[in-house]
VOGU-3710 file (C-alpha; in Angstrom, 3 decimals, decimal comma):
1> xxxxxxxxxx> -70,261/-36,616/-27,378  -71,659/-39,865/-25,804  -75,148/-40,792/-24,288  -75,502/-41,968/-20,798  -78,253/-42,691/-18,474  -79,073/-42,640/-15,008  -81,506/-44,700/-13,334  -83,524/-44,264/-9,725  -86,054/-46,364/-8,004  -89,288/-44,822/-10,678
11> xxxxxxxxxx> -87,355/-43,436/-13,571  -84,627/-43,388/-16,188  -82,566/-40,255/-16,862  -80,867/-39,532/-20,466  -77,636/-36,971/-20,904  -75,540/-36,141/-24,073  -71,926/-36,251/-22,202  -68,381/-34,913/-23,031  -65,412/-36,531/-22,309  -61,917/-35,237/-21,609
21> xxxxxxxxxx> -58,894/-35,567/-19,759  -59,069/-33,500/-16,384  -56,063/-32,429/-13,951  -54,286/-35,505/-12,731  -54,391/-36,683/-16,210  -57,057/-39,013/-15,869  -60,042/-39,269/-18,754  -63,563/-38,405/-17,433  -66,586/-36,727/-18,825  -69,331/-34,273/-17,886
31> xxxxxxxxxx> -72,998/-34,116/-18,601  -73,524/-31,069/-20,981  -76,890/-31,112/-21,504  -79,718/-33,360/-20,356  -82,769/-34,804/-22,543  -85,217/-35,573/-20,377  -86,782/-38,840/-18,597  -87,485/-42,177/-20,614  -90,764/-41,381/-19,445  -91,057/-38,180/-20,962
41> xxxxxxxxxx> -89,085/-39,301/-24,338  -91,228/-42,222/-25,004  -94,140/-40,353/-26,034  -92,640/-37,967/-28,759  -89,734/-40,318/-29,662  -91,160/-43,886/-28,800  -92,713/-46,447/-28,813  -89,878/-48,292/-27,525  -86,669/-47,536/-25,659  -84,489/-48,512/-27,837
51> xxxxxxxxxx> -86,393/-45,779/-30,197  -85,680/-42,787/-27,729  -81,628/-44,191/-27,629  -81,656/-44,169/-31,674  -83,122/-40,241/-31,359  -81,015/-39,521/-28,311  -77,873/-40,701/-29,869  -78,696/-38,536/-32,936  -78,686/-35,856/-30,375  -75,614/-36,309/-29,413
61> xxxxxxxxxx> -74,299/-36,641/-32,934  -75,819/-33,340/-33,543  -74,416/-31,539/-30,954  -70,516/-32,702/-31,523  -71,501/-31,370/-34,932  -72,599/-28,318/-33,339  -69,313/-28,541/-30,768  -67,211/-28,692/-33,717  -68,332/-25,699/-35,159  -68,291/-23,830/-32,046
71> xxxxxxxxxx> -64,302/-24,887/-31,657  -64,300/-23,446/-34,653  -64,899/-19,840/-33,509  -64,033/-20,587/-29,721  -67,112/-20,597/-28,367  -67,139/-22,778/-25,577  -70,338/-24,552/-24,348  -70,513/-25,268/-20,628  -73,761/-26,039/-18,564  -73,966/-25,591/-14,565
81> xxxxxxxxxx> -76,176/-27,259/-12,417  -77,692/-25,187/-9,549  -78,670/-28,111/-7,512  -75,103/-29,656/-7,625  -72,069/-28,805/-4,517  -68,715/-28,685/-4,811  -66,153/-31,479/-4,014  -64,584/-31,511/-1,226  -61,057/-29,976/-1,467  -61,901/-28,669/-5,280
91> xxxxxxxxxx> -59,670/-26,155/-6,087  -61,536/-23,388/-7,965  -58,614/-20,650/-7,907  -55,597/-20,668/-9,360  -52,640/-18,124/-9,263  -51,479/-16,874/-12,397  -49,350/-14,170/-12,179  -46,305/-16,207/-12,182  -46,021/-17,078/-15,205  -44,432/-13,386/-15,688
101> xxxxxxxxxx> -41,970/-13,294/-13,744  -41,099/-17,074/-15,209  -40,058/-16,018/-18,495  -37,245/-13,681/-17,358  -36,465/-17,218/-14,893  -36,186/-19,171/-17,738  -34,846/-16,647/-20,017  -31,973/-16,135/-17,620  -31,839/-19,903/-17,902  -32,206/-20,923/-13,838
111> xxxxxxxxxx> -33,246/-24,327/-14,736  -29,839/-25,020/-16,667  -27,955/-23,396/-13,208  -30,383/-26,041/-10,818  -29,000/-28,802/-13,590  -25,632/-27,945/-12,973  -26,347/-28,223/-9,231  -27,943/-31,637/-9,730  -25,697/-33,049/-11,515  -23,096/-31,996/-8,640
121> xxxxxxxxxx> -24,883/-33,414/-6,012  -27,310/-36,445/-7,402  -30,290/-35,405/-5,340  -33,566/-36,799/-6,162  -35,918/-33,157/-5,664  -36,756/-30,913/-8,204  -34,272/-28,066/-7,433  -35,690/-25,975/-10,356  -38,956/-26,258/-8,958  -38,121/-24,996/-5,691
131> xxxxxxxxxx> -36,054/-22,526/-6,366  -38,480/-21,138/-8,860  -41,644/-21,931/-6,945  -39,843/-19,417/-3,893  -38,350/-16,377/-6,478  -42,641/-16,958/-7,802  -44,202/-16,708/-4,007  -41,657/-14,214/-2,914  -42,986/-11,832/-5,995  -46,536/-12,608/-5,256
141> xxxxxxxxxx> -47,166/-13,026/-1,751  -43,604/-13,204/0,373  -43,894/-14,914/3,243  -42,219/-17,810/5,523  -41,071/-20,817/3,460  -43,684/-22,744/4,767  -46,565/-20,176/3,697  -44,764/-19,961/0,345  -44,973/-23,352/-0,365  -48,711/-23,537/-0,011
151> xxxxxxxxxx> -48,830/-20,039/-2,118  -47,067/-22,389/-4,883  -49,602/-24,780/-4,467  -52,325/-22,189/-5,713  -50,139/-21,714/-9,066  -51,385/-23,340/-12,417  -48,199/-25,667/-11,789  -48,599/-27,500/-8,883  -45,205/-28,211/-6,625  -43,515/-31,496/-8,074
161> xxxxxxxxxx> -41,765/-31,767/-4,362  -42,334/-31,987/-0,825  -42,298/-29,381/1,972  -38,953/-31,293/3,337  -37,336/-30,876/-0,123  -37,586/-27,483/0,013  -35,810/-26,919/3,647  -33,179/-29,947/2,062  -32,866/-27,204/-0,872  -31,923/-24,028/1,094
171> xxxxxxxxxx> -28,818/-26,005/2,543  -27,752/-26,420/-1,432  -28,572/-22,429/-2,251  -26,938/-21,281/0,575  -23,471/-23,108/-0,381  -23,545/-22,419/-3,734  -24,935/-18,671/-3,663  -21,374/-17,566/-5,505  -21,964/-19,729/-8,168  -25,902/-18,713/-8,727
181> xxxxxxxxxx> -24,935/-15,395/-8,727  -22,307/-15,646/-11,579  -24,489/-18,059/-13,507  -27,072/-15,829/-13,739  -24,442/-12,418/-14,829  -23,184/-14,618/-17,405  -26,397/-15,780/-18,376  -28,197/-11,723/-18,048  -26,502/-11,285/-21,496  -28,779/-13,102/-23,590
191> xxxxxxxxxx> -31,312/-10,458/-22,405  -29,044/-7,550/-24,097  -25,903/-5,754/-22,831  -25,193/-5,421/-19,241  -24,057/-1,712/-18,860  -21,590/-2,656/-16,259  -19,263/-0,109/-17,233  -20,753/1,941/-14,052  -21,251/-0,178/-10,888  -22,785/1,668/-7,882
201> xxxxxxxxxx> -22,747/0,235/-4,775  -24,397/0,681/-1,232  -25,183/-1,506/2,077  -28,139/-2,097/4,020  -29,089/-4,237/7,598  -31,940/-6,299/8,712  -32,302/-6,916/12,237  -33,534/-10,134/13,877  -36,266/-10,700/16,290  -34,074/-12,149/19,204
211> xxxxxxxxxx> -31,467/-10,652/22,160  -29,091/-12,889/21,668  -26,071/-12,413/19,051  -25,883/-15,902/17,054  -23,805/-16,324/13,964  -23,549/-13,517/11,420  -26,231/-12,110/13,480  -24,113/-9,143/15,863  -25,478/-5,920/17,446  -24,679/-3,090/14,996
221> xxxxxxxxxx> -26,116/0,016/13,873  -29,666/-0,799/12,711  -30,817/0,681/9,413  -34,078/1,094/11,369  -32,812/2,382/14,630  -33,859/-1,115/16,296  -31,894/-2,842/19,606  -31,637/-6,211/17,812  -28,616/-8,427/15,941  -28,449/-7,350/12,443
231> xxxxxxxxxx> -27,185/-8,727/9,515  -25,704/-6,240/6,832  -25,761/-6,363/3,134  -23,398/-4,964/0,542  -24,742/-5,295/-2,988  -23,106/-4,040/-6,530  -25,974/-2,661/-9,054  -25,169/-1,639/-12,809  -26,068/1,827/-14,639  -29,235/0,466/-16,007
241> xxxxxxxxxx> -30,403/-0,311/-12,182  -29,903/-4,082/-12,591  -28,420/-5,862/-9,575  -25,290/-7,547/-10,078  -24,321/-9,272/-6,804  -24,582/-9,577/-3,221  -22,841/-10,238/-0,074  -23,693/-10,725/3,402  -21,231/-9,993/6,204  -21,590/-9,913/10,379
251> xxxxxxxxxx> -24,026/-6,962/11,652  -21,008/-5,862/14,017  -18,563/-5,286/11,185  -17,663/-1,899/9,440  -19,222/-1,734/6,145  -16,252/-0,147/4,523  -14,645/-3,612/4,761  -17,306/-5,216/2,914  -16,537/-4,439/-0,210  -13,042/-5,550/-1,291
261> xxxxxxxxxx> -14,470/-9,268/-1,125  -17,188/-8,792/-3,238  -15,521/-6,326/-5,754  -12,744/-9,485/-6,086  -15,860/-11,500/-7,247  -17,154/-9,349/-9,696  -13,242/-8,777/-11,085  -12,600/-12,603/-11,073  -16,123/-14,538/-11,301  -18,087/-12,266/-13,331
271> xxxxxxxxxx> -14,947/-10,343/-15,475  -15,239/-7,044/-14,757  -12,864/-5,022/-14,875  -13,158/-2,114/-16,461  -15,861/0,744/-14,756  -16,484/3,492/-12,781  -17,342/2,526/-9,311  -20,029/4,834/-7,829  -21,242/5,075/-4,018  -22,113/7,798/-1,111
281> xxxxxxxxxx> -19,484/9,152/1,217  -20,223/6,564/3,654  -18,277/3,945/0,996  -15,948/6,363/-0,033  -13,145/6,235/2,362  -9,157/7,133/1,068  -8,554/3,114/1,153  -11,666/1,982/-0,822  -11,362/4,877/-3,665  -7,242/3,460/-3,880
291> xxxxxxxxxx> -8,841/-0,290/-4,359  -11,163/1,624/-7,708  -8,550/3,899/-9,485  -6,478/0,682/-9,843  -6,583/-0,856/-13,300  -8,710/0,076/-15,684  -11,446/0,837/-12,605  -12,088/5,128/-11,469  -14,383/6,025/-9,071  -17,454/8,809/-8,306
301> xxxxxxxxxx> -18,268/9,229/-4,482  -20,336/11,882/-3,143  -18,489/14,048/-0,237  -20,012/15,733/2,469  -18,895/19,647/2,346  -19,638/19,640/6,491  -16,323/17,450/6,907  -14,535/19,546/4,026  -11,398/21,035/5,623  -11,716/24,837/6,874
311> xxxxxxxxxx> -10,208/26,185/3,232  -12,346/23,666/1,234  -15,475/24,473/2,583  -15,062/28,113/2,569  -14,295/28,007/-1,145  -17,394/25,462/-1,594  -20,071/27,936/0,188  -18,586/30,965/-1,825  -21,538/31,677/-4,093  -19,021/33,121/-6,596
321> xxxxxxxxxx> -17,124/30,905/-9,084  -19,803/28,909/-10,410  -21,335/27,803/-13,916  -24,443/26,786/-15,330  -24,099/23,153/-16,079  -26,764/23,339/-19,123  -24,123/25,891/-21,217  -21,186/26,501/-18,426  -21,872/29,848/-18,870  -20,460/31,850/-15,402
331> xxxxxxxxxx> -23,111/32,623/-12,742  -23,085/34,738/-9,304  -25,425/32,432/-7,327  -26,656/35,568/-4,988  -27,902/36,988/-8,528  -30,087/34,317/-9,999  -33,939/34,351/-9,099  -35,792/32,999/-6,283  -38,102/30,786/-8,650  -34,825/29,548/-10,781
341> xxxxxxxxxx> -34,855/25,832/-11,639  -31,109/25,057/-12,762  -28,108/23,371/-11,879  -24,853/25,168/-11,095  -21,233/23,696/-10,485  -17,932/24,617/-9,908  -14,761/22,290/-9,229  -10,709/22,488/-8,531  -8,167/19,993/-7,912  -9,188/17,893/-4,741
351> xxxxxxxxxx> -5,793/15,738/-2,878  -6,589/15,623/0,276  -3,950/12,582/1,452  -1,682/10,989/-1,656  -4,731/10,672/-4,351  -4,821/13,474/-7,104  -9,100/14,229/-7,283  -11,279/16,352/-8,665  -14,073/17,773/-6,164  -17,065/19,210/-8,110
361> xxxxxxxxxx> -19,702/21,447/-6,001  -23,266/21,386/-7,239  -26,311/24,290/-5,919  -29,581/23,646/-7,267  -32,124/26,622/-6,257  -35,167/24,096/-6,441  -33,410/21,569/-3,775  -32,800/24,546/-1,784  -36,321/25,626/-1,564  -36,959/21,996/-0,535
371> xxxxxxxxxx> -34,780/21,878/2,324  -35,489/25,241/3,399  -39,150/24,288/3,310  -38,714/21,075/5,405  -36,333/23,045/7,742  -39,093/26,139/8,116  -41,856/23,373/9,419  -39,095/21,789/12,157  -38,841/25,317/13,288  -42,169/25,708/13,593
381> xxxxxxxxxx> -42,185/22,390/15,588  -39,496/23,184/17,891  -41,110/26,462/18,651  -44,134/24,298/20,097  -42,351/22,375/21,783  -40,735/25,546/23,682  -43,817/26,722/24,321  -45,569/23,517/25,373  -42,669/22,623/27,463  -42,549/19,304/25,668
391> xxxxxxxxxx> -39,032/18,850/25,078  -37,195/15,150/24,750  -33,953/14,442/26,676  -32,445/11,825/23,797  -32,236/13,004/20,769  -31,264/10,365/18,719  -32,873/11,201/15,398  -30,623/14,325/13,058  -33,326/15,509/11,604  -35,817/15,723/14,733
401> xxxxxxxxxx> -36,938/19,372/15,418  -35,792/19,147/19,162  -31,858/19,763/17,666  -32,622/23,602/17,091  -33,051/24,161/20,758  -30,916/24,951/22,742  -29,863/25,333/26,557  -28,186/27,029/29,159  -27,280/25,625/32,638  -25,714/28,001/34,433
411> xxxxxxxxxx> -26,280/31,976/35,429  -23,753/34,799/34,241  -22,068/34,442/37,156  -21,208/30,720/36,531  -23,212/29,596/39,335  -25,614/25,977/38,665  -29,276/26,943/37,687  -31,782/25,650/35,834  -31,756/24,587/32,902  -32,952/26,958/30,159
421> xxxxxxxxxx> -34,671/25,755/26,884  -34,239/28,700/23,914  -34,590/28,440/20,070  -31,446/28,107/18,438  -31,208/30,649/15,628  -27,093/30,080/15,008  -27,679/26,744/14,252  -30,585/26,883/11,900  -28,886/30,030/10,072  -25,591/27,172/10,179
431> xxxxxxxxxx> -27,823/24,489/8,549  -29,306/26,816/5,854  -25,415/27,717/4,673  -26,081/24,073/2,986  -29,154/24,661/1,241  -29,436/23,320/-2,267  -25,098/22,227/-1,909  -23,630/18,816/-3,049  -20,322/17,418/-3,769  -18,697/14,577/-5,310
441> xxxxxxxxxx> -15,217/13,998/-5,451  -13,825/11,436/-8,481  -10,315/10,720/-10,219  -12,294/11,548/-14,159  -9,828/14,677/-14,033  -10,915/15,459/-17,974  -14,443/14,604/-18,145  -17,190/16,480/-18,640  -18,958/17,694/-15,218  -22,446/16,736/-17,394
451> xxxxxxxxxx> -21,548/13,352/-17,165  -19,928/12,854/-14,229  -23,129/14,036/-12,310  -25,524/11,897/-14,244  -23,694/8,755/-13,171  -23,944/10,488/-9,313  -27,678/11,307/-10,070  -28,203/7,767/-10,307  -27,461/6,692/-6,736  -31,249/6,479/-6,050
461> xxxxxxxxxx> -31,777/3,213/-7,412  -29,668/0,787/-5,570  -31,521/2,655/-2,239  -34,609/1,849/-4,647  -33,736/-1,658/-5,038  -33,380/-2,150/-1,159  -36,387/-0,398/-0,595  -38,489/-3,179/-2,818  -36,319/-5,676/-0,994  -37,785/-4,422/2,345
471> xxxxxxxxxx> -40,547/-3,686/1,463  -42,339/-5,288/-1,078  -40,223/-8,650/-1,210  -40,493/-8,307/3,122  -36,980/-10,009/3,308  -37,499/-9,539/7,242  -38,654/-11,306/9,023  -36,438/-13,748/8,140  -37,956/-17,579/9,476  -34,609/-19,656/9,285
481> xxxxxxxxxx> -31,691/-19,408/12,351  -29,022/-21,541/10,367  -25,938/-18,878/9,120  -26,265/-21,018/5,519  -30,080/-21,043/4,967  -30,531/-17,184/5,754  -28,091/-16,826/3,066  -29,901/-19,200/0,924  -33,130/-16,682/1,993  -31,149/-13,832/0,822
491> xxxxxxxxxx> -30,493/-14,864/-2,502  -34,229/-15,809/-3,282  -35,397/-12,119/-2,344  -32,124/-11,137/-4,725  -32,309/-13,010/-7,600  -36,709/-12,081/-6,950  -35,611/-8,653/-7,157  -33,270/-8,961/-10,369  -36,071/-10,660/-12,176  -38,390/-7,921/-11,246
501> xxxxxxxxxx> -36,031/-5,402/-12,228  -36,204/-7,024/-15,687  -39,494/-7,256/-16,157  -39,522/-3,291/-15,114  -37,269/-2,512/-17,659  -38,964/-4,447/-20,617  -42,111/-2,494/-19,483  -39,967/1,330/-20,086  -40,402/1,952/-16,712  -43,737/3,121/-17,632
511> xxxxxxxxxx> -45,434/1,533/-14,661  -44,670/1,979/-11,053  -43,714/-0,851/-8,814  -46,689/-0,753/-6,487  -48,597/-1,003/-9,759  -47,001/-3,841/-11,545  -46,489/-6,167/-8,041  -50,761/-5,487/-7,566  -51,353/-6,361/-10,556  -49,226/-9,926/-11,011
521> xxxxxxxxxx> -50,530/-10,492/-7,342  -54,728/-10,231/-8,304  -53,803/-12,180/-12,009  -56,171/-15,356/-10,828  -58,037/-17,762/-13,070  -60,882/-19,343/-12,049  -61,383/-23,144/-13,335  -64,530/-23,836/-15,032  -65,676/-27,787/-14,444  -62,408/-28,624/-15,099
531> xxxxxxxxxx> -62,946/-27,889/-18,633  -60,633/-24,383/-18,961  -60,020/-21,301/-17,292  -61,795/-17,638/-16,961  -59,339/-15,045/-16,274  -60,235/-13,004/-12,554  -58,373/-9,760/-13,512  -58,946/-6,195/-14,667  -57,830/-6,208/-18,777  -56,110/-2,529/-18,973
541> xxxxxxxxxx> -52,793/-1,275/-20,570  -50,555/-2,899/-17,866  -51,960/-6,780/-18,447  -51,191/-5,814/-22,451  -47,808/-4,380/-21,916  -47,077/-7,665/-20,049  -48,312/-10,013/-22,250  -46,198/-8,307/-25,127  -42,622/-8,102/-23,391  -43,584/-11,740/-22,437
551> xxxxxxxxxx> -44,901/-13,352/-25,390  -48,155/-15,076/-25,226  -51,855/-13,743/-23,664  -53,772/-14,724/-20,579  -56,982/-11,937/-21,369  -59,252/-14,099/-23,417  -62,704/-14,414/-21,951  -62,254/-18,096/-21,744  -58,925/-20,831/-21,910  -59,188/-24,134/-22,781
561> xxxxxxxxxx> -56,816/-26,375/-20,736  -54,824/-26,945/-23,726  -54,487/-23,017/-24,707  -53,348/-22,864/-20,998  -50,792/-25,765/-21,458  -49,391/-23,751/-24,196  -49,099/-20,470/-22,390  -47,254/-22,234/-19,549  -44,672/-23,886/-22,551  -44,136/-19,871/-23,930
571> xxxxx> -43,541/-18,375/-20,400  -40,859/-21,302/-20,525  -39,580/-20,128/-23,945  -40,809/-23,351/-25,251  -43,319/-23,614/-28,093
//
């Protein structure tokens, strides 16, 4: 602590100050506490100035003394002024929940990848900043690139590049997206064993804003029903919902065809080569389940029973012939109770071209309620609409009510008259046949039906992991035209999304998505006169499960700026 003065037209000020180092690196102090005019000083300390300096500088020894001791037990002495303003352009809030999702970036070792790309192409930018500064903003608050790089601008860690380094960058990411992508699946096994012996897979499309086709960007069938280019996705996930890789291909092309080019990659750039491939019936066509019972690959692909030939689906809506799967004890489905809450199967050899299968039929009673449930209130909609006289001419939608009505154009004697709306009672009583029924078909001719249906069961989360693309990441609208910098926009929101599944996974799934993604979004600090930081967020079992699976704490009442230095070298796995 130091004395200084300040001096006006009629008076002399005295302050005990503090020095230290503030933002930019730059040594400065702040007045802590102030003693009072000379005026005022002179008659209890005086006679003579130089008297009130000797008592004020014993002050000031006092209170480093006093300081000291308070470091001590990190208490933290800091005095506002109510008559003083802001700067202008002081930045009082700073983002801090990126320093989460950081340690699984570094973990996964990113920055070594942006060195190797660096070192290829001797620019001058911070690649690892960039690329981490957008995975960061498109966790926290996804946006254009633009908007993200003023979101990373609000981080503890200010951007160490310029706005025109980061559109320079996407050119980079978008060429080398491969090699990213098999970088960070060799790297994903210094956070424990991949369980890539099961790899599902699944595509998705996200339309454009525009009318014109342009690039990769074709008129296909939109995910969302929209008139609009589209550009699809194919993406490989492992058995522990991790994804593995990506592609993109043209909106116009058949999906089927995606995925021999990407399953090469994972054979040849990422070694795999020995698992079960796992996908719905859409992705299971004669050609692509060849491609995954050669080698040491087999496959699992659901089958729709509705496209079963006439023999095979008479057999699969028999309710006789099936087992329990708990105990594969024999059950008559038309016996067991309304309110029953088990699983039943049955199977037989399945070759329906050249390929010797196995097709497995599953009924679950609880499902079946479900659907008939759902089914009962389109009924009940499609009889209003009958008698409201509210009926739609397209019917685009499968599971709008309008498809159990029905019409007749003509009179008995075949003569043209008008149309006539009814309720269709054949085809609801055809739909309900399918209540509660499921199928796969796979080439695991000896293994147990158990197991073969929990690797189905877990379909859900790859159509999980696109809905957090979608949706929380928003990876449309996508603000970039150029073929290579969408791709380089793609492989942000993935490599976002395979960090986030991480961090999910070290928290047991105990938390929800929506939950973790509000809570890493409102983690703000608040800097106190440049001195430290005073955390903005709710403490509660979340914040404390994340600081454990991450290694270091951000829920003291107060951080010093060197604590905070040190929680941004841990989040870095340096110490």
């Amino acid at each position: 602590m130091k004395i200084t003065t300040s001096k006006s037209k009629n008076s002399e000020s005295f302050y005990i100050a503090k020095s230290y180092i503030n933002n930019k690196g730059k040594s400065t102090s702040v007045n802590v506490r102030k003693l009072g005019t000379l005026k005022e000083l002179l008659i209890e300390h005086g006679p003579t100035r130089d008297d009130v300096m000797r008592w004020a500088k014993e002050e000031a020894r006092l209170e480093t003394l006093k300081y000291k001791k308070e470091q001590q037990t990190k208490a933290v002495p800091i005095t506002f002024h109510s008559n003083q303003k802001l700067d202008y352009s002081q930045q009082v809030l700073y983002r801090g929940g990126y320093l989460f999702p950081q340690s699984f970036y570094y973990r996964l070792q990113l920055d070594k990848t942006c060195r190797k790309l660096r070192d290829k192409y001797k620019f001058k930018y911070d690649i690892n900043s960039i690329l981490s500064d957008l995975i960061y903003a498109r966790i926290l608050e996804p946006d254009s690139k633009h908007s993200s790089y003023k979101t990373a601008s609000e981080f503890l860690e200010k951007p160490s590049y310029q706005l025109h380094d980061l559109y320079r960058s996407l050119d980079v990411l978008g060429n080398e997206c491969d090699f990213i992508q098999s970088e960070v699946y060799k790297n994903s096994h210094l956070l424990g064993k991949r369980n890539d012996k099961i790899l599902y897979y699944d595509c998705t499309n996200y339309y454009f804003e525009i009318e014109q086709e342009d690039g990769d960007k074709k008129y296909g069938k939109s995910k969302e029903h929209r008139p609009n280019p589209i550009i699809q996705m194919g993406m490989f996930m492992d058995g522990d919902g991790i994804p593995l890789a990506f592609s993109l291909f043209p909106g116009n092309a058949n999906e089927q065809t995606s995925l021999k080019p990407l399953e090469t990659k994972v054979l040849q750039d990422f070694g795999c080569t020995k698992f079960i491939y796992c996908s719905d019936a859409g992705l299971g066509s004669e050609a692509i389940k060849r491609i995954n019972h050669a080698g040491e690959r087999a496959f699992i692909v659901t089958q729709s029973i509705k496209k079963l030939n006439k023999d095979d689906k008479k057999w699969a809506l028999d309710k006789n012939g099936f087992r329990r799967v708990s105990d594969d004890a024999p059950v008559d489905l038309s016996e067991i109770p309304d309110d029953d809450n088990g699983l039943y199967y049955k199977d037989e050899p399945y070759t329906p071209h050249a390929l010797h299968q196995r097709l497995i039929i599953t009924y679950s009673p609880k499902y079946a309620r479900y659907q008939k449930s759902i089914r009962d209130a389109q009924v009940e909609r499609a009889e209003k609409m009958l008698s409201t006289g509210t009926i739609k001419k397209e019917r685009r939608n499968p599971n709008d009510p309008a498809r159990f009505i029905g019409k007749v154009a003509a009179t008995e004697d075949g003569e043209t008259a008008k149309i006539h709306n009814y309720l269709n009672t054949e085809k609801i009583e055809q739909e309900a046949l399918y209540d509660g029924m499921y199928a796969v078909t796979t080439d695991l001719l000896d293994d147990d039906v158990k197991d073969i249906l929990k690797v189905s069961e877990g379909r859900w989360e790859i159509e999980e992991c696109f809905r957090i693309m979608k949706t929380d990441f928003e990876t449309r609208p996508v603000f970039l035209q150029d073929d290579i910098r969408i791709k380089a926009h793609f492989l942000i929101c993935f490599l976002a999304l395979v960090i986030y599944r991480y961090l999910e996974r070290d928290l047991e799934n105990a938390f929800s998505c929506e939950t973790i993604l509000n809570k890493l979004r409102t983690m703000n600090f608040a800097d106190i006169q440049e001195q430290g930081f005073i955390p903005l967020y709710t403490r509660d079992k979340l914040t404390d499960a994340l600081h454990t699976v991450c290694g270091f704490e951000t829920d003291y009442k107060f951080i010093t700026k060197r604590q905070m230095k040190n929680i941004q070298k841990k989040s870095k796995g340096r110490e």
